[in-house]
N, CA and C of each residue as an Amber inpcrd file, in Angstrom:
protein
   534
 104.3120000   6.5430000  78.3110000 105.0160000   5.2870000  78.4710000
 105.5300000   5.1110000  79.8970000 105.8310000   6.3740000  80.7520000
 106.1030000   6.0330000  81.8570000 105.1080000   7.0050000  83.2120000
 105.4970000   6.7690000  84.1620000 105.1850000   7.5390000  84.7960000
 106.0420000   7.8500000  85.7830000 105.8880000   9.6130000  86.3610000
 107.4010000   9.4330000  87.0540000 106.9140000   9.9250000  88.6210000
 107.8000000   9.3740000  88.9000000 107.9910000   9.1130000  90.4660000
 109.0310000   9.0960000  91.6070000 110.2110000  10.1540000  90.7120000
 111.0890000  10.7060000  91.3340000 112.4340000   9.8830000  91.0850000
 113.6880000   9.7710000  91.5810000 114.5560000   9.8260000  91.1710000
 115.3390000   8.8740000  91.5840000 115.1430000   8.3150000  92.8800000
 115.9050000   7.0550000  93.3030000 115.3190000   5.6880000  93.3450000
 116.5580000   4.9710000  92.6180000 116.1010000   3.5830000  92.6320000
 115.7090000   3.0580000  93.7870000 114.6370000   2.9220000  94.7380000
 114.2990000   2.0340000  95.9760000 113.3900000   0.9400000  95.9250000
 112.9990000  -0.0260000  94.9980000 112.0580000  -0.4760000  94.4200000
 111.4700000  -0.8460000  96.1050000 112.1950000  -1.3060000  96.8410000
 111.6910000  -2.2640000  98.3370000 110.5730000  -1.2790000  99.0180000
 111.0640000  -0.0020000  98.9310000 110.7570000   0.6560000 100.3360000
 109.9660000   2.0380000  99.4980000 110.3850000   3.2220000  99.4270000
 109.9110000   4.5760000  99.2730000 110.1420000   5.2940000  97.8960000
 109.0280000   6.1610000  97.1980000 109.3800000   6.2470000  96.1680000
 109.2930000   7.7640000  96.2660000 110.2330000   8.3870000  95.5800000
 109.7600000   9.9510000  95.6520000 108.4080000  10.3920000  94.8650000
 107.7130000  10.9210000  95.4150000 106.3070000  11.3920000  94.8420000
 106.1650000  13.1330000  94.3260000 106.9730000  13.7390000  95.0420000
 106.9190000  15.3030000  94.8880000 107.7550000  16.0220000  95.7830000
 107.5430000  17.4200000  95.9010000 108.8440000  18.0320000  96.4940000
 108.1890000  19.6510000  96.9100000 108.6220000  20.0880000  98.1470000
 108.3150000  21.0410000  98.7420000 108.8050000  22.3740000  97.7430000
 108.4710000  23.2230000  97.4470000 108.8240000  24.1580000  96.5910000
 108.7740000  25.4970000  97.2430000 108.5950000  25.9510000  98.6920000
 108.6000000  26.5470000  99.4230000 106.8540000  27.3320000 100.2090000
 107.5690000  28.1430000 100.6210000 106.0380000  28.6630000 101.2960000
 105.2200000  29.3220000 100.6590000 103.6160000  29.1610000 101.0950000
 103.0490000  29.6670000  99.7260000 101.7550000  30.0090000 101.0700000
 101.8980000  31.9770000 101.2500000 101.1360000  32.4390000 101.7500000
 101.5280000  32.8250000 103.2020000 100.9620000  33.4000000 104.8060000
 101.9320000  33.3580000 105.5220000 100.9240000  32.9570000 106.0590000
 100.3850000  31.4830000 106.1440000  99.4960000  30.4630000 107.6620000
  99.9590000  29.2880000 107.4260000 101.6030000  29.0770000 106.3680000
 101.4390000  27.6870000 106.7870000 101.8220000  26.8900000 105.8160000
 101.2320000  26.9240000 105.0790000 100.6060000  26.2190000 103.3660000
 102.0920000  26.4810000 102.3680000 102.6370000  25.2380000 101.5190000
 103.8200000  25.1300000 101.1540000 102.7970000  25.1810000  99.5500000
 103.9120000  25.3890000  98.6330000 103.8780000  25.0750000  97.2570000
 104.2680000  23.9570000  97.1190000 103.6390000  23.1510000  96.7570000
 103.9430000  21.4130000  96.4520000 103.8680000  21.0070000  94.8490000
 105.4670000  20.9380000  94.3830000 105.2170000  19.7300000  93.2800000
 105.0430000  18.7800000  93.0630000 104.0650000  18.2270000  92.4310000
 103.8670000  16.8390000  92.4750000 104.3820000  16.0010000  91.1550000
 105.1120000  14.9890000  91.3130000 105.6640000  14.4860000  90.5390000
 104.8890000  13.0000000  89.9470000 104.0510000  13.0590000  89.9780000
 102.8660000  11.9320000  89.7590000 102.5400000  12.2400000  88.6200000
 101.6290000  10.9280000  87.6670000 101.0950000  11.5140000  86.3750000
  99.7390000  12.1710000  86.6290000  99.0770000  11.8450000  87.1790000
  98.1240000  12.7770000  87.6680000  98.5300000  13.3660000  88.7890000
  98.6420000  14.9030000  88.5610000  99.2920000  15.5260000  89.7700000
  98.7690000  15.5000000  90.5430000  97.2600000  15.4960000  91.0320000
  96.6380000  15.7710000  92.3240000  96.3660000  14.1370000  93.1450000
  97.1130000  12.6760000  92.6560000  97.3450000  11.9570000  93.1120000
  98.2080000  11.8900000  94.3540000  98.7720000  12.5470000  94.7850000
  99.7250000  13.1600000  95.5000000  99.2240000  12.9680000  96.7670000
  98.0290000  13.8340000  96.7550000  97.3890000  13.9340000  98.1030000
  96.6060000  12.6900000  98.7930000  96.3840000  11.5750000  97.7960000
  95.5730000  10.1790000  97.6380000  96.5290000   8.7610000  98.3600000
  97.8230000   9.4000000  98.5600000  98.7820000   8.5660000  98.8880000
  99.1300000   8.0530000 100.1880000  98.3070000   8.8500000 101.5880000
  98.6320000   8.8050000 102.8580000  99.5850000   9.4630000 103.5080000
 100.4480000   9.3340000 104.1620000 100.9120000   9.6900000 104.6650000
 102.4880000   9.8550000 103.3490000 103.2250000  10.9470000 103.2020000
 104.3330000  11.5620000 103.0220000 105.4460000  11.0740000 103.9110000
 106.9120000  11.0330000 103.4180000 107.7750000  11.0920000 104.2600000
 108.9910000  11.6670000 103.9110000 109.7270000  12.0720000 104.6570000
 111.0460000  12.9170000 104.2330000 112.1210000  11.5910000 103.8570000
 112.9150000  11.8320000 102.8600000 114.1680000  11.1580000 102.7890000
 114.4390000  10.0590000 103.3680000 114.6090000  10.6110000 104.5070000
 115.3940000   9.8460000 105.6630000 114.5510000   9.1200000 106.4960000
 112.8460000   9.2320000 106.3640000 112.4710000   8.8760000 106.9890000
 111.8360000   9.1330000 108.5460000 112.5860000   9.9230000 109.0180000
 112.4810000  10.7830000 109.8230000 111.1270000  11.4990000 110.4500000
 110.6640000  11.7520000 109.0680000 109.1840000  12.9150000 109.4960000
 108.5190000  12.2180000 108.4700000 107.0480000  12.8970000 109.2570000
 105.5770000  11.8900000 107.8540000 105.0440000  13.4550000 107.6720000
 103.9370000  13.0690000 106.8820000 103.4610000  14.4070000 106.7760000
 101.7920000  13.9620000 105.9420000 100.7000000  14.3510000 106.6340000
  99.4320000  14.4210000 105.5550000  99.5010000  15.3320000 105.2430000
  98.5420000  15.4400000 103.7520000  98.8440000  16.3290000 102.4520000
  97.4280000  16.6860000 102.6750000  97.0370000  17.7060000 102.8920000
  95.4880000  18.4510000 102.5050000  95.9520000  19.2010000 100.9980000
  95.5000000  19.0240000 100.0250000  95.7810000  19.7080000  98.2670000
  94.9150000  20.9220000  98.7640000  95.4230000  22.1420000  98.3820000
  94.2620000  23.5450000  98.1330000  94.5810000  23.6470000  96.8450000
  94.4140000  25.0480000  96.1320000  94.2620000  25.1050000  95.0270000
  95.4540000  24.9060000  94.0690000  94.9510000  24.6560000  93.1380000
  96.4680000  24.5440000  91.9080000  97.2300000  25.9060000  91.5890000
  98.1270000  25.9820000  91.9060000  99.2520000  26.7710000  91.5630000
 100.3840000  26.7710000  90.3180000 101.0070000  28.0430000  90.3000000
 101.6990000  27.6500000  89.3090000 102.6360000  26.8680000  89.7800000
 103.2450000  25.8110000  88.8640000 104.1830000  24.6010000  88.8150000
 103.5550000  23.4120000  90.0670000 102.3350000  23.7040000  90.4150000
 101.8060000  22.7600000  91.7360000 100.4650000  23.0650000  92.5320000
 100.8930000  22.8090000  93.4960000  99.4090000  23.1490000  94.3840000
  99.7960000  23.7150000  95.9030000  98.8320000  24.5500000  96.2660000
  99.4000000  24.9630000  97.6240000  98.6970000  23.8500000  98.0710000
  99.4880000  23.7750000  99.3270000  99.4290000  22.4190000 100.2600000
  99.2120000  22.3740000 101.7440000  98.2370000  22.2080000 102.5760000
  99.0030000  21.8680000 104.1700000  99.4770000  20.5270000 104.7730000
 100.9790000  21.1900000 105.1630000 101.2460000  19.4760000 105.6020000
 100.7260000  19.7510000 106.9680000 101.0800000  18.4600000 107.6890000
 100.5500000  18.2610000 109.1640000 101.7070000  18.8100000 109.6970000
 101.6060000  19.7260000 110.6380000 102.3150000  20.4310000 112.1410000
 102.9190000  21.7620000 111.1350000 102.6150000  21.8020000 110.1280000
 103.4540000  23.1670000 109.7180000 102.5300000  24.3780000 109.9060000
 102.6350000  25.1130000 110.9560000 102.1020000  26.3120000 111.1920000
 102.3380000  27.7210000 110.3630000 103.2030000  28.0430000 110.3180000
 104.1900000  29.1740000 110.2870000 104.6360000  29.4340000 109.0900000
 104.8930000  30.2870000 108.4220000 105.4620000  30.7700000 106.8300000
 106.8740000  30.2730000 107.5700000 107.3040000  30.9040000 108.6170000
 108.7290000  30.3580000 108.4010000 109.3070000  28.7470000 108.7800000
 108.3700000  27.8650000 109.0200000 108.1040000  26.1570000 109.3030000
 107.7940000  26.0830000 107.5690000 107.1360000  26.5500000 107.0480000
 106.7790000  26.0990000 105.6330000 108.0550000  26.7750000 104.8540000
 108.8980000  27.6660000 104.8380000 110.1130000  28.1150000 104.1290000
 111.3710000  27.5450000 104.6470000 111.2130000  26.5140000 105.7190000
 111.8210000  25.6800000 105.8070000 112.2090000  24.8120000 104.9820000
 111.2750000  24.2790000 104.8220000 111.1450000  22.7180000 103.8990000
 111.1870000  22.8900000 102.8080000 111.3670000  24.0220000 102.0300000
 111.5500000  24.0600000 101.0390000 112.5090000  23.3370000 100.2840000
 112.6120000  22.6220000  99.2050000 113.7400000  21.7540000  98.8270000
 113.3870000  20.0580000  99.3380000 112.4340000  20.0860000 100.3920000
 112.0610000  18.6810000 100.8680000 112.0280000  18.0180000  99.8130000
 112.0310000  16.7210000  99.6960000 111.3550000  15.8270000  98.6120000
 110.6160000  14.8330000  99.5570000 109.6310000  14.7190000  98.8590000
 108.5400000  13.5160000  99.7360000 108.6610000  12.2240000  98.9120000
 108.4460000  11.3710000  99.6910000 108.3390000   9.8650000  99.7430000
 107.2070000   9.0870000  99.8090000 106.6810000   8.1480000  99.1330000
 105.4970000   7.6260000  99.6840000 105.7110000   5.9440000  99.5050000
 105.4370000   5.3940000 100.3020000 105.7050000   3.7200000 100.3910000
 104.9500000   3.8400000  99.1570000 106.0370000   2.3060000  98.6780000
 106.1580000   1.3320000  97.4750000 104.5860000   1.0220000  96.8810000
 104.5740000  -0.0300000  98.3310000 103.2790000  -0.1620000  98.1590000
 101.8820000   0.3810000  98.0390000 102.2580000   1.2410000  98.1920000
 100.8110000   2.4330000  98.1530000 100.5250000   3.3980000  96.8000000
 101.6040000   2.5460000  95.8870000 101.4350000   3.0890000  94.8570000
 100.6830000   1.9620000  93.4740000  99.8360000   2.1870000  92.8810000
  98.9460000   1.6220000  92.0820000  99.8430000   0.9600000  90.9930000
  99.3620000  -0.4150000  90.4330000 100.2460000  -1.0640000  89.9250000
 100.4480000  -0.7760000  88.3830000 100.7500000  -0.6900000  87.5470000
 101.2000000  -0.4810000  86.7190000 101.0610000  -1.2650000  85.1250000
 100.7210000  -1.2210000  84.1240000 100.3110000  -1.7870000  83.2440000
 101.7220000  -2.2790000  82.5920000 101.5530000  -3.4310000  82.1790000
 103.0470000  -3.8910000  81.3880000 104.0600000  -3.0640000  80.5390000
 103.2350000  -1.7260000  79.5560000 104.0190000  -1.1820000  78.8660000
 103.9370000   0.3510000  79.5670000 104.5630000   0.6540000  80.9440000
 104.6170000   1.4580000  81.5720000 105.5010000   1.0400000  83.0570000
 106.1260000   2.5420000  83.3640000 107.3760000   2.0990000  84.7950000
 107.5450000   3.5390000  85.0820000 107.5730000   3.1040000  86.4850000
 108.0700000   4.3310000  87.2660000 109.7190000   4.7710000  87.2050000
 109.8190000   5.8930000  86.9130000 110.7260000   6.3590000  86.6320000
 112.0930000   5.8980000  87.7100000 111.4060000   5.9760000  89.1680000
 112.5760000   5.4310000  89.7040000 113.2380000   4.1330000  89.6810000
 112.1670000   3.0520000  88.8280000 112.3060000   2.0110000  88.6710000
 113.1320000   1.3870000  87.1340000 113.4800000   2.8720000  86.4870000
 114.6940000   2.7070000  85.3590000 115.4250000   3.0810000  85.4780000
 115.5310000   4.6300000  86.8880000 117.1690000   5.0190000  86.6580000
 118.3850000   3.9920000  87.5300000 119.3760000   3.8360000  86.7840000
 120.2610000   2.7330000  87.4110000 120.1820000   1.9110000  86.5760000
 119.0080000   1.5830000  85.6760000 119.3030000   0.1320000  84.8550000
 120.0420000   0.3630000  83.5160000 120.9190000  -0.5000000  83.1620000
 122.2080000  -0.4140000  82.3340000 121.3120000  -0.3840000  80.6870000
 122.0350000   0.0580000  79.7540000 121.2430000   0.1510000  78.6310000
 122.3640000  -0.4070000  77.4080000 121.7570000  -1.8370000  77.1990000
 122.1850000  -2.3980000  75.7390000 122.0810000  -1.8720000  74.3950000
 122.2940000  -1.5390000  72.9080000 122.0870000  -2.4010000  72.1700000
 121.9440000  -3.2390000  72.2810000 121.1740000  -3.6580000  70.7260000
 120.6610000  -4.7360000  70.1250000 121.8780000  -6.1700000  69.5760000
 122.6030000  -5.1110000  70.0000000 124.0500000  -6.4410000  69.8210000
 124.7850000  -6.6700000  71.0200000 124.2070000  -6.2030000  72.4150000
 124.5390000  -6.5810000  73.4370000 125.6580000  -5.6800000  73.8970000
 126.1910000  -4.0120000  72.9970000 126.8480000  -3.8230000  73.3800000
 126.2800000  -2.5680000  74.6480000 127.1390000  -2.3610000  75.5780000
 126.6840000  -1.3580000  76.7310000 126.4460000  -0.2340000  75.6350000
 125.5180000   0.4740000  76.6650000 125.3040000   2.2210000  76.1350000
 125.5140000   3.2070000  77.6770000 125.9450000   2.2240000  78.0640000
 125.4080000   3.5330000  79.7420000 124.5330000   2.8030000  80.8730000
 124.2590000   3.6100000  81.7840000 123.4960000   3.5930000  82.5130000
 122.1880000   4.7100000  82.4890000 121.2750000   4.8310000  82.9000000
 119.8420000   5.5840000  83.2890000 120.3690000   6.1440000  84.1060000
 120.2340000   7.6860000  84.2450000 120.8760000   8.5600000  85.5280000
 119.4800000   8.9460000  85.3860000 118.7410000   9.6710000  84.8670000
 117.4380000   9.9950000  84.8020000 116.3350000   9.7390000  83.7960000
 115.2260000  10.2730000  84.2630000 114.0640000   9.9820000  82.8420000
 113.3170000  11.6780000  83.0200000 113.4220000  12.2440000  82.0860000
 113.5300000  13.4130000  81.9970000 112.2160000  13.5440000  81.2390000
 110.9890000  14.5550000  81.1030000 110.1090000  14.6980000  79.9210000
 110.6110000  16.6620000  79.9580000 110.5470000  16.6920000  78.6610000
 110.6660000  18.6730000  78.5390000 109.3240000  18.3130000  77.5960000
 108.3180000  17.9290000  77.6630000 106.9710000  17.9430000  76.5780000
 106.5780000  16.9290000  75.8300000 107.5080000  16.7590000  74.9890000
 107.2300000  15.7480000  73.7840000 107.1360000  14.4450000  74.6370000
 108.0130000  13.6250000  74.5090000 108.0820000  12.3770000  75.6120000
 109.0370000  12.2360000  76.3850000 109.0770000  11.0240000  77.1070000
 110.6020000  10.9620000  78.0110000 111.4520000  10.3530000  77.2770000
 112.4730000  11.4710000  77.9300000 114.0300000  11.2360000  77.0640000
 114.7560000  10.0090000  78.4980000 115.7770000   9.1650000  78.3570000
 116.6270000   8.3480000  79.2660000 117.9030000   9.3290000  79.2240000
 118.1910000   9.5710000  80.3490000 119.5710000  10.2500000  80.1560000
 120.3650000   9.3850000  80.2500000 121.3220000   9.2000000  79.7910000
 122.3080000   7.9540000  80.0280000 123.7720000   8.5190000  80.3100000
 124.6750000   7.7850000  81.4450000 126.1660000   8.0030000  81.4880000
 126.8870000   6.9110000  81.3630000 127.5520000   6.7120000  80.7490000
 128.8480000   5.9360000  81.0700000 130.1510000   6.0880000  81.0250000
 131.2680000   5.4010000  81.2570000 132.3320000   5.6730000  81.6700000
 132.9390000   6.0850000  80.4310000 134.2410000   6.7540000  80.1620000
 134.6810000   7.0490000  78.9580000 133.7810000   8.4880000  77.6610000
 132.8190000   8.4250000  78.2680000 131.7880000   9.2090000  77.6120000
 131.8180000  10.3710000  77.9300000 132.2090000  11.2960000  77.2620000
 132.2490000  13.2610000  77.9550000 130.4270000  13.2560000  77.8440000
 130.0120000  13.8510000  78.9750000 128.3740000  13.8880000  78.8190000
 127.8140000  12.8590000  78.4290000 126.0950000  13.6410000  78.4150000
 125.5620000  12.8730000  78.8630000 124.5660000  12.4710000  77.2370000
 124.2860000  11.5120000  77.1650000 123.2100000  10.7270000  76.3410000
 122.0090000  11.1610000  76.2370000 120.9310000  11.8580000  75.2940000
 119.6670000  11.5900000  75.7390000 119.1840000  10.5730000  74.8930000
 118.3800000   9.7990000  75.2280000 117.5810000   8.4440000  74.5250000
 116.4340000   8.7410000  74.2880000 115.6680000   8.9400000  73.1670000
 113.9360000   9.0790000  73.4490000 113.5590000   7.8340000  73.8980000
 112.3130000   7.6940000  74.9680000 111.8720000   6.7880000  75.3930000
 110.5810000   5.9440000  74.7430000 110.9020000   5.6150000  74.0140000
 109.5250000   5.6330000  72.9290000 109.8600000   3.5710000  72.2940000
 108.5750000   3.3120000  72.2470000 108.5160000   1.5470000  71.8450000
 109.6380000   1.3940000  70.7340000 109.6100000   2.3080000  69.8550000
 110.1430000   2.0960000  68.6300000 111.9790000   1.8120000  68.7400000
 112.4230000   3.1840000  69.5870000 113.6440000   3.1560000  70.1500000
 114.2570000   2.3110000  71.7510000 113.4030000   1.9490000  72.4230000
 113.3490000   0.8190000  73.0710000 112.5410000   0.1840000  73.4120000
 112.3070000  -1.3900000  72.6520000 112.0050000  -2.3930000  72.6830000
 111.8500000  -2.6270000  73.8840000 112.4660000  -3.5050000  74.6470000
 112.4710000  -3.8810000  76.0290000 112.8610000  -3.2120000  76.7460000
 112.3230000  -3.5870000  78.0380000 112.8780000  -2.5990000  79.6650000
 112.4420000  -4.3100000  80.4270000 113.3700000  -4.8060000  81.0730000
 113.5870000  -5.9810000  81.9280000 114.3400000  -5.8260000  82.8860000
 112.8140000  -5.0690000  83.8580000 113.6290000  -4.7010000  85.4380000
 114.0950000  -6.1000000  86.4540000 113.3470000  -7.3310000  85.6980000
 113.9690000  -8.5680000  86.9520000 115.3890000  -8.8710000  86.6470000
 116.2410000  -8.1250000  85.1130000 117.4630000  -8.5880000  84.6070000
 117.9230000  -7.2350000  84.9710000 117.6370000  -6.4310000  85.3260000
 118.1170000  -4.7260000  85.3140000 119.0770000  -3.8950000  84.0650000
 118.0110000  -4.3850000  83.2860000 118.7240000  -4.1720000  82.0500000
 117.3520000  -3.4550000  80.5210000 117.9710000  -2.3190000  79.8060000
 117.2770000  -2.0310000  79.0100000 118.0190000  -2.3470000  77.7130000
 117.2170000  -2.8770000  76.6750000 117.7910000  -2.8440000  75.5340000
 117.5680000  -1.5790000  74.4740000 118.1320000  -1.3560000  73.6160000
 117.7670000   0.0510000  72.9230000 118.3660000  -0.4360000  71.4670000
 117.3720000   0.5390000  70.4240000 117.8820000   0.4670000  69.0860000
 117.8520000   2.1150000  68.9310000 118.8430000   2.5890000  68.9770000
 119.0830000   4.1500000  69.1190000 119.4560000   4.6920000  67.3290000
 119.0020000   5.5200000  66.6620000 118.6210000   6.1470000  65.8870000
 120.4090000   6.3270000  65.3030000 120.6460000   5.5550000  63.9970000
 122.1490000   6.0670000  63.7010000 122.8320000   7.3760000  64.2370000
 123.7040000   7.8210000  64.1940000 124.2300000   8.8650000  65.4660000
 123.8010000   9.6790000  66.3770000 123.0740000   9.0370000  66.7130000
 122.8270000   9.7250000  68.2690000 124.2480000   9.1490000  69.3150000
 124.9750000   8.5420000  68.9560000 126.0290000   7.6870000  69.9680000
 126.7450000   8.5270000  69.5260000 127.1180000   9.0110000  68.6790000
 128.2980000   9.5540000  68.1370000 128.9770000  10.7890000  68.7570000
């Protein structure tokens, strides 16, 4: 139902795509997670960018690894240039990402949006969209609430997602609120 694409709402500009996971080997080559639904999309994206913007980076993919793929970015020589960056998260413009079928959204494009009931009352906000296997769960916070919410993300339990209103509606499973 979704696909994820990292964690901050930026719909305008950069979306997180994956994340440096440290050095992998000593010429260079990082462990790269990719946070795409097809993981090796990653490398298909152009140019990478840090956070801030700051630095770009092309992605050569080598082989699949565990939790990823070893990777060379551009100018990283050195095991200790690649154990640097570890912790990076990469970015890839908005636009360079493939459009999306109506009953599907990028993950960064729900966290932040507020979550109704079906009677209009609040449930929270989207802090994340989480999958551990089965499907994606919505984590939800709101004020007054000790912890955190999980929502399954599934047609049945939410109906609508109306990112031009920034708003999700939900029919959440008798006590799960509780």
């Amino acid at each position: 139902m979704t696909r994820p694409s990292g964690s901050q709402r930026n719909k305008s500009e950069r979306v997180c795509v994956g994340a440096v996971a440290g050095a992998y080997g000593v010429r260079g080559e990082v462990r790269l997670k990719s946070f795409c639904a097809e993981a090796e999309a990653i490398g298909s994206y152009g140019p990478l960018w840090s956070e801030d913007g700051t630095r770009s980076f092309e992605i050569t993919l080598g082989a699949a690894v565990a939790q990823g793929f070893a990777a060379r970015l551009s100018g990283v020589q050195s095991r200790e240039q690649a154990d640097a960056l570890r912790g990076l998260r990469l970015f890839v413009d908005r636009a360079r990402l493939p459009s999306l079928p109506d009953d599907e959204f990028y993950h960064a494009d729900l966290i932040g949006l507020e979550v109704f009931d079906t009677g209009g009352t609040s449930l929270g906000r989207v802090k994340a969209v989480l999958n551990h296997g089965a499907s994606d769960l919505l984590e939800l916070v709101s004020p007054g609430r000790k912890g955190a919410v999980l929502l399954p993300f599934t047609q049945a339990i939410v109906p609508t997602v109306d990112l031009a209103a920034g708003r999700i509606i939900a029919d959440p499973p008798e006590g799960l609120l509780e």
